[in-house]
C-alpha positions, 0 to 999 in steps of 0.5 A: 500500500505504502509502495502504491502511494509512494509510487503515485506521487512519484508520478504526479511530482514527474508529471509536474517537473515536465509540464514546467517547461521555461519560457524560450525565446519566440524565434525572429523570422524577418525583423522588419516584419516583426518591429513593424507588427509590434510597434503597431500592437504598442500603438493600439494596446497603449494608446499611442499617438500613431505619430510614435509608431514610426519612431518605435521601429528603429529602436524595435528592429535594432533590438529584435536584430541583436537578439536575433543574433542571441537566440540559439544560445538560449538552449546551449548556454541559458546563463550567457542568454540571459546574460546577454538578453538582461542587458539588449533588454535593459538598454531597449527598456531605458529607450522606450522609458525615454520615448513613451514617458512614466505613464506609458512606461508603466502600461508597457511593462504590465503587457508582459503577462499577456504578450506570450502569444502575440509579436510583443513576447520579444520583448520580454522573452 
């Protein structure tokens, strides 16, 4: 009996440890496509004047270029990913806090919790 209930939290305790998988990286296919669609989705989600789209995308391309570059070491080398992902992250980050302002800032970086699924996921992934 012991033997029975040992073995079926063994399972379940398994079942969790493989199901917990971490997030990776979404992989960039072309980066002008992808800036262009995620400085659109910032206009519309954060109620940007459209006049800012335009200046988002250098600052988005140049970012989604240099992680490009990063990508696959997020499966060979997790520590140097993140490493190097921190610090693209950071300089982006300081950017857009300049562009956007503290309000707007602020509304960006709650975009975290539902960008898994959207172009946005690049920036936080």
């Amino acid at each position: 009996m012991l033997l029975v209930m040992l073995s079926m939290l063994f399972a379940a305790t398994a079942q969790k440890s493989v199901s917990a998988k971490p997030v990776m990286p979404p992989v960039i296919t072309n980066v002008q496509q992808t800036a262009n669609s995620i400085a659109g989705e910032l206009t519309g989600r954060l109620g940007l004047n459209p006049a800012t789209t335009p200046k988002l995308i250098p600052l988005l391309s140049k970012y989604l270029q240099q992680k490009s570059l990063i990508n696959s070491l997020a499966t060979g080398n997790k520590e140097e990913y993140q490493a190097k992902f921190a610090s693209l992250q950071a300089a982006l980050f300081n950017q857009l806090r300049g562009m956007l302002g503290p309000d707007k800032f602020a509304l960006f970086q709650k975009l975290q919790s539902s960008a898994k699924n959207t172009n946005a996921a690049h920036l936080f992934y």
